[in-house]
C-alpha positions in Angstrom: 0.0 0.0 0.0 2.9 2.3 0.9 4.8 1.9 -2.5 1.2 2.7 -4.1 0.5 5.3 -2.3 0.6 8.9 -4.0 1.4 10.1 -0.9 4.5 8.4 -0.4 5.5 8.7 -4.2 5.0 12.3 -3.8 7.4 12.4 -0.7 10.2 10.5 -2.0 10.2 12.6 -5.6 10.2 15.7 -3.8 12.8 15.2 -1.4 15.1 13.4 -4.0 14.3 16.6 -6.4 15.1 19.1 -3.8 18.2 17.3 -2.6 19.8 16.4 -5.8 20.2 19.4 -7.3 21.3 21.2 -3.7 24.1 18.9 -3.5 24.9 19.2 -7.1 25.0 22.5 -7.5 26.9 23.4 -3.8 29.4 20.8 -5.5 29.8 22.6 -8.6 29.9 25.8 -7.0 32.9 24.8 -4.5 34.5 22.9 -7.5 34.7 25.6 -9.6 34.9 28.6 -6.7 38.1 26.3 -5.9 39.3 26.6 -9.6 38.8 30.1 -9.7 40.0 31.1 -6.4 43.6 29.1 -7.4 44.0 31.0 -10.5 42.9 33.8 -8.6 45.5 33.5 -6.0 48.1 32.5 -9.0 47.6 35.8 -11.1 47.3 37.8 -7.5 50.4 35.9 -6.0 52.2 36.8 -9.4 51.7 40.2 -9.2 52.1 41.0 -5.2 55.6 39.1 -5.4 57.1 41.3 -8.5 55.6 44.6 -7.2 57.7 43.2 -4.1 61.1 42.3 -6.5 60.9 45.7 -7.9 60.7 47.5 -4.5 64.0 45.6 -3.4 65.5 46.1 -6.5 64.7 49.8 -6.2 65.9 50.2 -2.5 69.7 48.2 -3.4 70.1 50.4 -6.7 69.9 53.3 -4.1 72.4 51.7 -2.1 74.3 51.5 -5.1 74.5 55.0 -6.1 75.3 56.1 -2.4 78.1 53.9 -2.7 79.1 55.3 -5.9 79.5 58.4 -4.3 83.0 58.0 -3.3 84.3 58.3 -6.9 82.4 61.8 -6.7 84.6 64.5 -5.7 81.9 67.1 -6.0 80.2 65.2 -3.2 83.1 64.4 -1.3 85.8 66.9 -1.9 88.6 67.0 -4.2 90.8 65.0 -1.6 88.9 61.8 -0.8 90.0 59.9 -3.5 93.0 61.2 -3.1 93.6 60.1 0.5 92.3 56.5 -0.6 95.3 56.0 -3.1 97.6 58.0 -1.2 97.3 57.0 2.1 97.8 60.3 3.2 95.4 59.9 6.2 98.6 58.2 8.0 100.9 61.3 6.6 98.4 64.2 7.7 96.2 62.7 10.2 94.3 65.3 11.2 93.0 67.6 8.3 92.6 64.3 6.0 90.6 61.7 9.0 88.4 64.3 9.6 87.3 64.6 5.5 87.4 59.9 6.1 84.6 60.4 8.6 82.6 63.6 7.1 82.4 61.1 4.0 80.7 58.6 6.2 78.8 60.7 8.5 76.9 61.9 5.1 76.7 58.6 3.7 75.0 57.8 7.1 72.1 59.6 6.7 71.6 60.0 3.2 68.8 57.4 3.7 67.1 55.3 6.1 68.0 51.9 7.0 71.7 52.3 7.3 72.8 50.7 10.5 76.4 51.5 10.2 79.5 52.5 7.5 82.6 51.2 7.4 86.0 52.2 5.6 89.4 50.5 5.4 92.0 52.2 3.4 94.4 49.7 2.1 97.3 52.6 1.4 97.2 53.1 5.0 96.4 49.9 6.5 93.1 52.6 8.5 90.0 51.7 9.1 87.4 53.8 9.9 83.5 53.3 11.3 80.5 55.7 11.7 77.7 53.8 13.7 75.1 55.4 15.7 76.1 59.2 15.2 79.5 58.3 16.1 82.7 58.3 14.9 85.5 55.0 15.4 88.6 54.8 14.4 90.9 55.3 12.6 92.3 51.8 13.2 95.2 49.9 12.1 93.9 47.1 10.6 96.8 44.6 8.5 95.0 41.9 7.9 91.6 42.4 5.7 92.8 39.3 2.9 89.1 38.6 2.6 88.0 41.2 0.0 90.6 40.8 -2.0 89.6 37.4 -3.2 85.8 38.7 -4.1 85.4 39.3 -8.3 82.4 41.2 -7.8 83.2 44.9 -7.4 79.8 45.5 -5.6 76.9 42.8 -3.9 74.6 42.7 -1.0 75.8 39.7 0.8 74.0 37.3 3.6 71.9 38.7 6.7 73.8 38.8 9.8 74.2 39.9 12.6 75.2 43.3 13.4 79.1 43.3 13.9 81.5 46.0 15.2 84.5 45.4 12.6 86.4 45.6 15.8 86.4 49.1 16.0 83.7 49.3 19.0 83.5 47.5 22.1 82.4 43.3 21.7 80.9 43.3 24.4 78.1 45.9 23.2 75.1 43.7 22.2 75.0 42.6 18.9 71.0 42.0 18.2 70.1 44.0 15.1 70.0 42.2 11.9 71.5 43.3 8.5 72.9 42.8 5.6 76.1 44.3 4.0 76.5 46.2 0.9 80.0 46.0 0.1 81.7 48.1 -2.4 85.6 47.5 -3.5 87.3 50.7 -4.2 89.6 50.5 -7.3 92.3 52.6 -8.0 90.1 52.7 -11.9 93.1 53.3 -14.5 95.0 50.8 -12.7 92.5 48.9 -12.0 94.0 48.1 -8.8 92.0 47.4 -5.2 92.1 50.7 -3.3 90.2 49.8 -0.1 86.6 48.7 1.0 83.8 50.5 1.7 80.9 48.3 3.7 77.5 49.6 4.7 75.3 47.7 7.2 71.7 47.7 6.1 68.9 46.9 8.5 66.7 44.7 7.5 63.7 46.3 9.0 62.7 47.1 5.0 62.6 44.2 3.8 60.8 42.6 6.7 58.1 45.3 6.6 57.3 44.3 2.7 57.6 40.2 3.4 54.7 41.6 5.8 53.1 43.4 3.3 53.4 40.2 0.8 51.8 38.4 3.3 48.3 37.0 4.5 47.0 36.1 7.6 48.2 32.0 7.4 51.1 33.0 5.0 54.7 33.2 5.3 57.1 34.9 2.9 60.9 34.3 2.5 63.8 36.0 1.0 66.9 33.5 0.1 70.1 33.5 -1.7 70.9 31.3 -4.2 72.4 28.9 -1.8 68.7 29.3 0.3 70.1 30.8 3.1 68.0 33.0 4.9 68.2 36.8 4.0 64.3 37.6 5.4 62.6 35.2 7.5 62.3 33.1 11.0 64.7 35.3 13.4 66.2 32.4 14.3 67.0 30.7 10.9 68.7 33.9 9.7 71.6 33.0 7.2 70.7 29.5 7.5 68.6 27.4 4.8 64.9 27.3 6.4 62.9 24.0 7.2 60.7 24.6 4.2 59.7 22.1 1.7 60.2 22.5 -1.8 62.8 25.2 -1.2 65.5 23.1 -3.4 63.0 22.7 -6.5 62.1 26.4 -6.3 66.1 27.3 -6.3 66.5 24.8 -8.9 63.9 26.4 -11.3 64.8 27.9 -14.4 62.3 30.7 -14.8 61.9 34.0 -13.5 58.9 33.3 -11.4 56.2 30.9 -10.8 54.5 28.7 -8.5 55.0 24.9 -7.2 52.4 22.3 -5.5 54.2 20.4 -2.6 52.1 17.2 -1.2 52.8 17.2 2.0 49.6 15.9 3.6 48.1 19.0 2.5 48.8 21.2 -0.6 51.1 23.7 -0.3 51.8 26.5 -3.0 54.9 27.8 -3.3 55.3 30.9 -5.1 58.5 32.6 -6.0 60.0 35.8 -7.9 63.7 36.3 -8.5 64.9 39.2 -7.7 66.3 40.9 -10.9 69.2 42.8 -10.2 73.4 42.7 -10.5 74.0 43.4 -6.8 71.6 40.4 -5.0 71.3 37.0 -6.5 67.8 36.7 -4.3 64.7 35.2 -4.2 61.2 35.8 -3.1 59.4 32.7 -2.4 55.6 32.8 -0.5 54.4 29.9 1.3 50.3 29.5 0.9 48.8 26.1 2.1 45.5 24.8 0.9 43.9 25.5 4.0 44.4 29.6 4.0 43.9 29.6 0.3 40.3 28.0 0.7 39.1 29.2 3.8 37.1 30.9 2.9 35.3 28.5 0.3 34.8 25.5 2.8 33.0 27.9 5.2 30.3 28.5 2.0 30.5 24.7 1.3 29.4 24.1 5.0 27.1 27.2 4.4 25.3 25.5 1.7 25.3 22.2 3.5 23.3 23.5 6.5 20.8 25.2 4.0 20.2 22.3 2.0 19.8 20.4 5.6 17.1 22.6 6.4 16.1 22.5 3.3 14.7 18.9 3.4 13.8 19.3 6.5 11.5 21.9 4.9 10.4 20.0 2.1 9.5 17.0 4.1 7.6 18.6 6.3 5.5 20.5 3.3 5.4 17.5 1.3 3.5 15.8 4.2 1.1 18.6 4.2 0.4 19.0 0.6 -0.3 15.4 0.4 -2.7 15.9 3.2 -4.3 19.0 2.2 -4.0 18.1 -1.8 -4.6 14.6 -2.2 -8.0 15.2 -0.2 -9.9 16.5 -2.9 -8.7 14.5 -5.7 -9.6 11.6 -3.9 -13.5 13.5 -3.7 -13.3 14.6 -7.5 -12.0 10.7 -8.0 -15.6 9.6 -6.1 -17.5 12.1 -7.9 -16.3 10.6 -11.0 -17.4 7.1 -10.3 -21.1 8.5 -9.0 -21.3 9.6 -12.5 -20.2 6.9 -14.3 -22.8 5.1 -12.2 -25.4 7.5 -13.9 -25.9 9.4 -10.4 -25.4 13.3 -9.5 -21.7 13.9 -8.2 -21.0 14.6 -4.0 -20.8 18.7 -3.6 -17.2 19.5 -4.5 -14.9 21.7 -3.2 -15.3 24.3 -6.4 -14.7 27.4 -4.1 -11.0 27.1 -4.4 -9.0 29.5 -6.2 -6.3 27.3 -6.6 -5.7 24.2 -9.8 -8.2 22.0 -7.9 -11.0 24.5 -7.6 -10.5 25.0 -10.9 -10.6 21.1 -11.8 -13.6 20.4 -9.9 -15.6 23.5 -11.4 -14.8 22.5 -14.9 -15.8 18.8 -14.1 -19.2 20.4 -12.5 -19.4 22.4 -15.9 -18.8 19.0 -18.0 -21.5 17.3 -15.9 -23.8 19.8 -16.5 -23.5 20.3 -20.5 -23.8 16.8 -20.9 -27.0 16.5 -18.9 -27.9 19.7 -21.4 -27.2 18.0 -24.1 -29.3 15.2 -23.8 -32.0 17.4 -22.4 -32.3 19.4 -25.2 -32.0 16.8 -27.8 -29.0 18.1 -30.0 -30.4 16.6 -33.4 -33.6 18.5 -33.1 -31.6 21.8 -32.2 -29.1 21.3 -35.1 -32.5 20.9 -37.5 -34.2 23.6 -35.8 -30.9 26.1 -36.6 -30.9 25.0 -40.7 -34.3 25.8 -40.5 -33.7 28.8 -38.9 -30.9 30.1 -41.2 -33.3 29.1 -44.7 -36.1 31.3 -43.1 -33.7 34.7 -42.1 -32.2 34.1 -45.9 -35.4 34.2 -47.1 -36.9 37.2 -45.3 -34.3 39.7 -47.4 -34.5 38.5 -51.0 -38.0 39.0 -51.4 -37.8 42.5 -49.7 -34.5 43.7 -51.5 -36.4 42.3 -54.8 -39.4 44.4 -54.2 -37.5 47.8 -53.4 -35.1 47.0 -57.0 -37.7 46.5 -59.3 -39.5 49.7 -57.3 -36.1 52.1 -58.2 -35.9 51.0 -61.8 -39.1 51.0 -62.5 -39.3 54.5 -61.2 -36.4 55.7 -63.3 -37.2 54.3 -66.8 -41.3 55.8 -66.2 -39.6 59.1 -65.3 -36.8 59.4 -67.6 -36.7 56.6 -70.1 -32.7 56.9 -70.2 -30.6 54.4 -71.5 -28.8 53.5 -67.9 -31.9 51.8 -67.2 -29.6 49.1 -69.2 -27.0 49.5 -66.6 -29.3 49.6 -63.5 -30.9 46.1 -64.9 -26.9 44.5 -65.4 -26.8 45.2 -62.0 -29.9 43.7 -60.7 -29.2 40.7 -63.0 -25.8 40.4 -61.2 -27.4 40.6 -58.0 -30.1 38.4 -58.8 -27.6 36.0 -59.8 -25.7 36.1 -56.6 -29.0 35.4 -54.5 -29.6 32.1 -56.9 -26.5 30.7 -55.0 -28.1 29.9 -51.5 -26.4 26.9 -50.8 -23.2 29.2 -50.6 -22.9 30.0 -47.2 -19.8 31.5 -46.7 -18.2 33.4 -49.5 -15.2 35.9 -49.6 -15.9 39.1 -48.7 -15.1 40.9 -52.2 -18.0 38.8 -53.7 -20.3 40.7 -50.6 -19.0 43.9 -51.9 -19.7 43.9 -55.4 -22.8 42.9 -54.4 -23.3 45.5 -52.2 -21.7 47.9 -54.9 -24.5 47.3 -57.5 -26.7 47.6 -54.8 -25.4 50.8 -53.7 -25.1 51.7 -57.5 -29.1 51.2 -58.1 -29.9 53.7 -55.2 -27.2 56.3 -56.2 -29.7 56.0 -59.6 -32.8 56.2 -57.6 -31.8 59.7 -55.4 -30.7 61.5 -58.8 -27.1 62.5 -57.4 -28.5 63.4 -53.5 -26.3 60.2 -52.0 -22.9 59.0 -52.8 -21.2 56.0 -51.1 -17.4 55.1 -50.5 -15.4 51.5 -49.6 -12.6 51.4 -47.5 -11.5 47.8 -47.9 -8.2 46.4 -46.8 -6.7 44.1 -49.5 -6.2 41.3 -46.4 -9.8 41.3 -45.2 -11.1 41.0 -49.1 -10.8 37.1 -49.3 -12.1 36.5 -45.9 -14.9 34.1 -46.0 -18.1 35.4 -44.5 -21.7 34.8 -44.7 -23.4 35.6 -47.4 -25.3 38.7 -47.6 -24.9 40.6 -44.2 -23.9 44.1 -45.9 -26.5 44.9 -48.0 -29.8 44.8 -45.0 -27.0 47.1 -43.1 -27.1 49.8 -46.0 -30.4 48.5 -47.0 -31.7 49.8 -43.3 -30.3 53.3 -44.5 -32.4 53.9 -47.1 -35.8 52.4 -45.2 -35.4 55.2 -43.0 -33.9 57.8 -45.4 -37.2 57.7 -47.3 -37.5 59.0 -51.0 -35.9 62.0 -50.6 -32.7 63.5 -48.6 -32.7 66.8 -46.9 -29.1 66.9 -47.3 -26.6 64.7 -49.4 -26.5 61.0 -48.1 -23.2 59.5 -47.5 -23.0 55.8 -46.6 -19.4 54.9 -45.5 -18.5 51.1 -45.6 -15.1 50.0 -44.1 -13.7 46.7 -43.5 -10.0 45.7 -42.0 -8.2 42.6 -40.1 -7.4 43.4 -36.3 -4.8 41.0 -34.8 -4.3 40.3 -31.5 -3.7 43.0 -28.8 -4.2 46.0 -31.3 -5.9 48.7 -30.4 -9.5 49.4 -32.6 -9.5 52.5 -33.8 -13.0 53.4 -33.5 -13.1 57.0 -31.9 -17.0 56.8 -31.1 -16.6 53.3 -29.3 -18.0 53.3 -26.0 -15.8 51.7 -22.9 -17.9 48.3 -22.9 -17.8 47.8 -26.4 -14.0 48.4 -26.5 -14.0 45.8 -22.9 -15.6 43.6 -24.7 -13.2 43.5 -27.9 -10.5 43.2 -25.8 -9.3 39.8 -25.7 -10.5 38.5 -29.3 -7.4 36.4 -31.1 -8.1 38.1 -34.9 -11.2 39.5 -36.5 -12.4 41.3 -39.5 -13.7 44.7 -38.6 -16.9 45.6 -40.9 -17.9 48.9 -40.2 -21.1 50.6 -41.9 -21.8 54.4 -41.0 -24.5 56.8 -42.8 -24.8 60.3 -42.1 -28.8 59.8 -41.9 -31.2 61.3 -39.1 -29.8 58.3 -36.4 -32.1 56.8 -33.9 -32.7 57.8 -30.0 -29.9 57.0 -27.6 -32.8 55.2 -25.9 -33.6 53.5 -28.7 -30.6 52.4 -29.7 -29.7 50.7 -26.3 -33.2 48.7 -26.7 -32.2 47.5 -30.3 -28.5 47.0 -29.1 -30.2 44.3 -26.2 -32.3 42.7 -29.0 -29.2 41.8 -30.4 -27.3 40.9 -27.5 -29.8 38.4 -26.2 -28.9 34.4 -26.9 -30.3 33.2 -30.0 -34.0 30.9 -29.7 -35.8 29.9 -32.9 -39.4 31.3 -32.6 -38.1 34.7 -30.5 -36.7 38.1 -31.7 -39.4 37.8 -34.8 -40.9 41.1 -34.6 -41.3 43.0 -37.7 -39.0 45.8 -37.5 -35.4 46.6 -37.8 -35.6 42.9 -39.9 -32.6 43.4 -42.1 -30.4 44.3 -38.7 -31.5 41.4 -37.0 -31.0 38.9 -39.4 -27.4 39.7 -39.6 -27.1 39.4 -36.0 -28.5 35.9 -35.9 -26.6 34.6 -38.8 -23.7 36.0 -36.9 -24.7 34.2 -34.0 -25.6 30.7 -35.7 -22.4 30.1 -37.4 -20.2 31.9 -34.6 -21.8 31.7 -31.3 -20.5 34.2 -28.8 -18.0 35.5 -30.0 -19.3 37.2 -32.7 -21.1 40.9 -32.1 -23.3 43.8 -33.7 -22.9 47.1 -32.0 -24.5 50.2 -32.9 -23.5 53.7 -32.0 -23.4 56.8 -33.5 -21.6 58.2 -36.2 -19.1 60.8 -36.3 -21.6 62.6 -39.0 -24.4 62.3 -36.5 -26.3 59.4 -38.2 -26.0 55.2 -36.8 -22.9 53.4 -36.9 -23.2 49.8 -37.6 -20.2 47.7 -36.4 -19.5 43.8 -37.1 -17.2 41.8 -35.4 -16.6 38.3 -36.6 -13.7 36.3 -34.9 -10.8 34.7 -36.8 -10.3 31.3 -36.1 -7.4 29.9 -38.7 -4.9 31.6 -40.6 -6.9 33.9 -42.8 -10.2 32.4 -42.4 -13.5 32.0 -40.3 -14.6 29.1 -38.7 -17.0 27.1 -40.9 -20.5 25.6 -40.4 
């Protein structure tokens, strides 16, 4: 019973259809937020570490060109130089020191960061420091063989700590970290080694960008070629750090770029060299896969207590609606087999607004045209309706008849002219048209030249007093329509007109196509007729005006109800206004509802006759 049950069917679709795609798509999202995010952090990482290569770069070119300074004699003097190759600082101590140590003082504080500057003079065997605002030396130093080894005439070499050259006192404490620019003096035409000129960098800089490179979770390095430390753990400076996947970094070919070390977890390792003659360095960043998606797990477990409560949800509303909307099926279902039995359905519930109200009112509906439609016997009506149609056809011709033969018998007794000839071709050609009754529906051209030579004999019969005019779309002109439902319209003109005009006549006959949602231009429409032709699919338009005497307002609302009432065989037979109701109830047997007649009045004060008849294929009316 449980696997049957609609209930239960109901249940497990919707909480596999709701679950499904809440774990797909948090899935997908994560999957590809985790693809972006790494590109992300690639093209971000990329950037950050050669904005930070170019800053270092910057900073030891300026070191650089301070050091350069001490082949400047318009910086330094004229004598500098000179007391480097000459040693005079041993001949003339006094005058020639104090220039030694004005060179340094300035190099100093010519920019921040220098921790101390040191001199040795290798004409003189001095040394000389300036550290602190202070002056050292000079010193007799013999033995400085290092230096003279090096083949690079300038380089930043390994952090260190601080050291005193032996010029201070070594028991001062020695906790500041630097690294040393040093700079070998050569005598330049001999290219000869003239001394050494050192100058103890803090480090502070370059710590203070690794910051800046750096994320909370990340760690940022600065190595050497050999991978000792030049920014990093205090206590691993000049030493090679505990870091994995530092040898494949140093033994990378390219400029930059990134590494994946599986270590348990992923850990990118992304590195920038640091492009520049005077540091063989490099930047390498440390992001693991924890810091780099964060963020994204914390959504994944976001998503994952949403779709949690998200079936939680859906069970609990799928056990309502298949309490509260399984109930009246199961009634409509009941209701269904009482008619089958040939009994009246139980009372529905048709006073919801929701799909089953609809459902059961539409069943009540069927239930109740059927029971119509054997009531009323729907052969007899179909034979009653033929019937019906034969005797409105027949109640024109014989009256149209009467009033042609009246006009041109009146015309040839008064004038004898030859266009009685043309006025009889035209009766012939109408007469002709008529002989066709078992045409019901014809285009509505043929309706127009019938309605032309009608039109033509009465233009005879008021000598020049009325004129007419057609305004006929070339789309609405093969249209099928029923056969003769414009000439009673203008016929109705003339029955009221009488014999004579007090003015000139003009009957205006207009017909166009109106598709879906247009507008109808109709000025003298009034707001329930333009309601009412609101929501039609197509129609042809067919609009007769006259510019005649009109009828009352009152009037014309009484004959506007005549028309509007449903259609019985036996009713709406009274004697007048024939011609206007036999269109109507043509219009009404071969369309139903949805055609209309609507009168109003004209723009030249006279009626306004207006046909609607609904489109119902591409082009053409709905057949009988």
């Amino acid at each position: 019973m449980f696997r049957h049950s609609i209930r239960s069917k109901l249940i497990a679709f919707l909480v596999f259809a709701t679950a499904l795609p809440i774990l797909l798509s948090a899935l997908v999202a994560y999957n590809l937020t985790k693809e972006n995010v790494k590109r992300s952090a690639i093209e971000d990482n990329a950037s950050l570490l050669y904005q930070g290569q170019t800053n270092i770069v910057n900073y030891l070119d300026t070191v650089n060109k301070l050091s350069l300074q001490i082949y400047d004699e318009s910086v330094y003097g004229d004598t500098l130089i000179d007391i480097m190759l000459s040693g005079s600082d041993e001949l003339e101590a006094g005058l020639d020191r104090n220039d030694v140590m004005g060179a340094l003082r300035r190099t100093y504080y010519s920019i921040d960061g220098i921790y101390q500057v040191f001199l040795h003079i290798d004409k003189s065997s001095n040394s000389y420091l300036y550290y602190a605002g202070k002056p050292y030396g000079p010193t007799r130093q013999d033995q400085l063989p290092e230096y003279r080894k090096w083949k690079s005439q300038a380089f930043a070499d390994v952090t260190h700590r601080a050291g005193t050259y032996r010029l201070r006192p070594e028991n001062e404490e020695r906790s500041t970290d630097v690294f040393t620019f040093n700079r070998v003096v050569y005598n330049i035409p001999r290219k000869e080694k003239a001394g050494l000129l050192a100058i103890d960098v803090r480090i502070d800089f370059l710590r203070s960008l690794t910051q800046r490179l750096a994320a909370e979770g990340e760690q940022v390095y600065i190595v050497d070629r050999e991978g000792r430390l030049i920014v990093g753990p205090p206590d691993r400076i000049g030493q090679k750090p505990e870091l994995n996947g530092l040898d494949e970094v140093l033994a990378a070919s390219g400029e930059s770029g990134y590494t994946v070390q599986k270590d348990g977890k992923d850990t990118f390792l992304f590195y920038e060299r640091v492009r520049s003659p005077l540091a063989d360095w490099l930047i390498v960043k440390s992001v693991d896969t924890d810091t780099l998606y964060r963020r994204e797990r914390q959504i994944l477990l976001l998503n994952a207590a949403v779709g949690a409560l998200s079936l939680i949800v859906v069970v609990v509303a799928t056990a309502f609606i298949s309490l509260k909307f399984t109930r009246p099926i199961r009634k409509l279902i009941r209701g269904m087999q009482q008619v089958e039995s040939g009994g009246q359905p139980l009372e529905l519930e048709t006073e919801r607004t929701d799909e089953f109200g609809v459902l059961s009112r539409r069943f009540e509906g069927m239930v109740r045209r059927l029971n119509d439609s054997i009531l009323k016997q729907y052969r007899l009506e179909i034979m009653n309706k033929t019937n019906q149609l034969r005797a409105l056809e027949a109640q024109v011709n014989p009256h149209f008849l009467n009033n042609a033969l009246q006009s041109i018998a009146t015309l040839a007794l008064k004038k004898g002219d030859r266009d009685v000839y043309g006025l009889i071709t035209s009766l012939g050609r109408m007469m002709h048209y008529n002989m066709h009754v078992g045409d019901a529906f014809v285009p509505l051209s043929r309706e127009i030249e019938y309605v032309q030579d009608y039109l033509g004999l009465q233009r005879h019969r008021f000598q020049g007093s009325f004129r007419f005019s057609l305004e006929i779309e070339p789309e609405a002109r093969n249209v099928q329509v029923p056969r003769m439902i414009l000439q009673p319209l203008a016929e109705n003109y003339f029955k009221h007109a009488g014999e004579t005009f007090e003015r000139e006549g003009v009957l205006r006959i207009r017909a166009f196509l109106r598709r879906s949602g247009e507008e109808l231009p109709l000025p003298d429409w009034t707001e329930a007729e333009a309601a009412a032709n609101g929501r039609t699919p197509g129609e042809l338009i067919v609009i007769v005006a006259d510019n005649g005497p009109g009828i009352e307002p009152e009037l014309r609302r009484e004959l506007q109800a005549m028309l509007d009432r449903p259609l019985v065989f036996g009713q709406n037979t009274e004697s007048a206004h024939i011609g206007l109701r036999s269109v109507g109830d043509r219009l009404r047997l071969y369309f139903g509802d949805s055609a209309a007649v609507f009168l109003s009045q004209a723009l030249d004060g006279g009626l306004q006759v207006t046909l609607r008849i609904p489109l119902f294929a591409e082009g053409e009316f709905r057949k009988p």
